[in-house]
N, C-alpha and C positions, 0 to 999 in steps of 0.2 A: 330336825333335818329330814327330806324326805327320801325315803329309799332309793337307791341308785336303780334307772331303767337297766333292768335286763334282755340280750339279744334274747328275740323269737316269743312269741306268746304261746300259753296251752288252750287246747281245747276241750271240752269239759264234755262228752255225748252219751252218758247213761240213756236205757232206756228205761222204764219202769222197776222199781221193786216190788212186784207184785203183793196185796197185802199191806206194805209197809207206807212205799216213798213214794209216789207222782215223777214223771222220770224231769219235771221243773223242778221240784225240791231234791231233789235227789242230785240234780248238776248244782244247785246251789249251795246245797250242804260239802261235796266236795272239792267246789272251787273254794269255799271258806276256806278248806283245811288246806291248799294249797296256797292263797296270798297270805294263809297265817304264817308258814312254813318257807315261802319264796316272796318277801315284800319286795315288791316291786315288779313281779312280772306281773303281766296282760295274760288274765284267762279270758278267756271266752263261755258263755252257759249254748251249749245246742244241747238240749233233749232232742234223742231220736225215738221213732218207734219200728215196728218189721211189718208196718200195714194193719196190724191189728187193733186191739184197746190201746190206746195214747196216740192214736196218730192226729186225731184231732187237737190232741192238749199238742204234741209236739208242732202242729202249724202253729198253732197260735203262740206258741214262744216262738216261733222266726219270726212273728211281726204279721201272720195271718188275722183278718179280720172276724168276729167271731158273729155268727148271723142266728140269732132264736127262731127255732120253730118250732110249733105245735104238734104232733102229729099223733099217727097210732103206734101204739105199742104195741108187741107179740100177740096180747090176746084182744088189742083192738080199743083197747081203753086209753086216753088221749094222753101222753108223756112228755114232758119240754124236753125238745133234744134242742143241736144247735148243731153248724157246717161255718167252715173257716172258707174265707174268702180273700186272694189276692191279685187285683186287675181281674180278666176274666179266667182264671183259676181257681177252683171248688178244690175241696177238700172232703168227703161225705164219710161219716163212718158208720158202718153198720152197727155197732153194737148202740147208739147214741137211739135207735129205733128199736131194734129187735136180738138186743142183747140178752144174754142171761139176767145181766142185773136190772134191766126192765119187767121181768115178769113180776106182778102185784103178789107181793108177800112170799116171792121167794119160790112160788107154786108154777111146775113144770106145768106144759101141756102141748107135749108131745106130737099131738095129731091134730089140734088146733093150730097150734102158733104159725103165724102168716111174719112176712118179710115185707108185708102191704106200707109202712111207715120208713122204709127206705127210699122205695121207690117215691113219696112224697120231699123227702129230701131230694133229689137227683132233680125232680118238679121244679122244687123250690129253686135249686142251681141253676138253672134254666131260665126260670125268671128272672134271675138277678144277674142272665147276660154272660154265667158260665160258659169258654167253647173249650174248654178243658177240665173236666171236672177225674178227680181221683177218689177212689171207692174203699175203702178201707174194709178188708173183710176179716172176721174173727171174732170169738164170742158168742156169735150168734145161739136161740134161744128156740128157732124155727128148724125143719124139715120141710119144706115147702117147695125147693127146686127154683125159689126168687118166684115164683107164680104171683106171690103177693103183690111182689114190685115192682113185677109190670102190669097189676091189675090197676095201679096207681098210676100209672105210667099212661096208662087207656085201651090196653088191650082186654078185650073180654076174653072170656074163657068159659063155655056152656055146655051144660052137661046135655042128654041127647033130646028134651023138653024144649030145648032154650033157656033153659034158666040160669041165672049166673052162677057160678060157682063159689061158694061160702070160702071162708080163709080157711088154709090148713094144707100139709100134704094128704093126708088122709083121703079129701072129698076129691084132689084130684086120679081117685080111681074112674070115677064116671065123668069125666071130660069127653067130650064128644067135636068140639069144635071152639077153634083158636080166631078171633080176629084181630089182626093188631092193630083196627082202628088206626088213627092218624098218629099212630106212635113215627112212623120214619121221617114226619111231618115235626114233629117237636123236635127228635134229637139233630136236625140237618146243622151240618157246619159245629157239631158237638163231639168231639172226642173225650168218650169214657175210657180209662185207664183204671185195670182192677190191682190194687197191690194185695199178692198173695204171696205167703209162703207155703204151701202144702201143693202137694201134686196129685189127690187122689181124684178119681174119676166121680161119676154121676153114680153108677150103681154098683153090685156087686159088693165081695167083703172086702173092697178099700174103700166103700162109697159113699154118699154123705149120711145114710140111716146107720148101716153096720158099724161106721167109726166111731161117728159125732152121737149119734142115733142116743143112747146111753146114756149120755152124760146133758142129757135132754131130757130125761126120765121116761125114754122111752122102754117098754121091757119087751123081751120075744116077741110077743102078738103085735105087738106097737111097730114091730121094726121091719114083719113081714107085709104088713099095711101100707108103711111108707115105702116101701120100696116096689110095692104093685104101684102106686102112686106114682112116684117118681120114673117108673117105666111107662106108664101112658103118657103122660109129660112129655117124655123124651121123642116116643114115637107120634106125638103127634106133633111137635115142633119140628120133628124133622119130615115130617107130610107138609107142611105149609111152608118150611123154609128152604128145604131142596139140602140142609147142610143138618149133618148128627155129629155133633160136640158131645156125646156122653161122655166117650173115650179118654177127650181132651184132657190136659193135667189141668189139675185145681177146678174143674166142674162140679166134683163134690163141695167142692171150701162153702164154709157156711154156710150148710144145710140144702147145699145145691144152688144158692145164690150164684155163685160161679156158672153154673150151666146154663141160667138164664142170661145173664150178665152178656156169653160169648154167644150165644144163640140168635138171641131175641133184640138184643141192646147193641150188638156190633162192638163188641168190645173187647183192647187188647189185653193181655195179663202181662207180670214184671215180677218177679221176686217184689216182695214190701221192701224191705230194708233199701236194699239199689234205688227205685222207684221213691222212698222217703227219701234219702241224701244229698239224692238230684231235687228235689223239690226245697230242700232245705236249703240248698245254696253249699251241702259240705266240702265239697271241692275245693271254693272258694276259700272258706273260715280254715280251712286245713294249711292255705297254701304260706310257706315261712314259717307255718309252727315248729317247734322243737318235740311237744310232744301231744298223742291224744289220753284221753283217759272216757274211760268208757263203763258198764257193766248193766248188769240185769239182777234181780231174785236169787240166782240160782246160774252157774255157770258151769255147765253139764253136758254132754255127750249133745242133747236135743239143739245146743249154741252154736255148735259149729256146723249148723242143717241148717242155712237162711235165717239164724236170727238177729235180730240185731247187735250184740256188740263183734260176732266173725263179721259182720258187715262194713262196721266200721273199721276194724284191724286189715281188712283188705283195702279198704280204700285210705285209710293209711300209709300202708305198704308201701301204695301205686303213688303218694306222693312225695314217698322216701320218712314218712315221719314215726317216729317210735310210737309205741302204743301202750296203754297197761290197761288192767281190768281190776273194777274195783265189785265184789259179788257179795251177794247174803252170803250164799254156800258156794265152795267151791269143790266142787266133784270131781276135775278134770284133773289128771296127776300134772306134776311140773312138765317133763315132754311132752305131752297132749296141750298145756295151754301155750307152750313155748313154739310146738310144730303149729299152733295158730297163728303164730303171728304178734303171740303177747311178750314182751319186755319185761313187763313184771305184772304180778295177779295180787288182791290182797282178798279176805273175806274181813266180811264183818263178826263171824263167827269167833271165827280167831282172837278178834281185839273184844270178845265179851268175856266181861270177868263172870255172869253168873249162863246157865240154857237160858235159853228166852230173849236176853238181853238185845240179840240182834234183830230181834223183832220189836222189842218194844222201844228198844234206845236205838232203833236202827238211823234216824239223823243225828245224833251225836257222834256216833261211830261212823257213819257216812266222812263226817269233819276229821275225825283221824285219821281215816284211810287215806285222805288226800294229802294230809300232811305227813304222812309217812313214805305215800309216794314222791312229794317233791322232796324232802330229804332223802332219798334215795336217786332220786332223778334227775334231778334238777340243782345239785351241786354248784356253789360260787353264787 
């Protein structure tokens, strides 16, 4: 006999486990543990992401079309990336070009790596009739200020010879003159949308060398390089464009991606998270629920700063529906996760019999966390 329908459906919107789960298999494995626990309700899988890495995976589980393309990668050597497409809405992400885990063998380079392989995406969006495309920034693997991705884009960029300027932030110390070629020409009747979470500027010690700079392999000498760089950049875009966005917030994100993005591209910025949920349709999938469930890697002090699962508990909130959090680790004491907005938190941590276990059996344990959330939640 088959289980009696239960009033209201859940909805299922992890974002990634970093390391572990895909924030697809990670809604998957916890919606298991929920229809194992509550037969017969309606879950729903939305993987979200906060703009960063998975925002691409998280379009294409709403029903985004997944479009291959070839391009450059950070140090120039061709990569299969791929942009989600629905109607004329893009989806682009920058790490799928000029991420970390594009670099060949794992090997930084600092004061080469270009954001050139981006800007061939946003191309690509373009031809395929994109008039709204979204930029997913994070990851990133360049210091460049996006000079790349608008060299791809058709702006030249010449040092005081005329000669073009090679990839990297580095070579743009000797820039000497900007044309943006028939770039206003290409994006007409295009609105770029950048989803960021961070709010650092172009230069200085919040800016995209001194923060990100590091963990790029760049070292001291590397860092005082890119940011002479990154200030002729600055000052010469804002000689040709009458407008200086250094200041702006999120012009550092992604190795200054952001500064060109707003400068050069005419482009608005959004919180990711807000910016993914509207794109995903969450609003809607939310409306009638009983409850959401949600998590990330790691549910930490850094979560409740624009990442996505305080994203999805707010917008939760705003549609009256409970929420819980399902996490690797849980850092956040009960009142911290409780004044977010969460009903209940579980980790995986917790449900591992042996250290380790949450990492290696973290989709097993994914399945109990959700069944122990609907037996707790979801009672009758």
């Amino acid at each position: 006999m088959p289980p009696t329908p239960r009033q209201g459906h859940v909805v299922v919107a992890p974002d990634k486990f970093k390391g572990t789960l895909e924030g697809a298999e990670a809604a998957a494995r916890i919606a298991a543990g929920i229809r194992r626990a509550a037969p017969g309700t309606e879950v729903r899988e939305l993987p979200v992401a906060d703009g960063g890495e998975g925002t691409l995976a998280a379009a294409l589980a709403a029903g985004f079309t997944r479009v291959p393309a070839k391009v450059a990668g950070p140090t120039g050597l061709p990569v299969e990336a791929a942009l989600a497409v629905s109607g004329d809405t893009a989806v682009v992400e920058l790490a799928q070009a000029a991420g970390l885990a594009r670099l060949p063998g794992g090997r930084t380079a600092p004061l080469a790596a270009s954001s050139y392989g981006v800007g061939q995406l946003i191309r690509r969006a373009v031809s395929l009739g994109a008039k709204r495309i979204v930029l997913g920034l994070g990851g990133s693997a360049c210091t460049d200020g996006g000079a790349g991705m608008v060299q791809a884009l058709g702006v030249s960029l010449r040092d005081a010879d005329g000669t073009e300027l090679p990839p990297g932030g580095a070579a743009l110390r000797r820039l000497a003159r900007i044309d943006p070629g028939r770039l206003a020409e290409l994006l007409t009747g295009v609105e770029l949308v950048v989803a960021c979470d961070v709010d650092n500027p172009l230069l200085g010690p919040r800016g995209a060398a001194a923060v990100y700079g590091p963990q790029k392999g760049a070292d001291a000498d590397d860092l005082m390089v890119l940011e002479e760089g990154l200030t002729r950049f600055a000052d010469q875009v804002a000689a040709v464009t009458g407008r200086d966005v250094r200041e702006s917030p999120g012009a550092g994100a992604a190795g200054g991606v952001g500064f060109a993005a707003l400068a050069l591209l005419g482009a608005s910025m959004r919180p990711g998270i807000e910016l993914l949920l509207e794109l995903l349709g969450f609003d809607e999938a939310v409306h009638g629920a009983r409850l959401v469930v949600t998590g990330e890697g790691c549910l930490d002090a850094q979560t409740l700063h624009g990442k996505a699962p305080a994203g999805v508990a707010a917008a939760a909130a705003r549609a009256g529906v409970r929420v819980a959090a399902v996490a690797g680790r849980l850092e956040l004491s009960e009142s911290q996760w409780r004044a977010a907005g969460f009903t209940a938190a579980i980790a995986l941590t917790d449900l591992a019999e042996r250290p380790g276990d949450s990492l290696t059996r973290a989709a097993e344990l994914a399945e109990v966390a959700g069944e122990r959330l609907a037996e707790e939640l979801l009672p009758g």
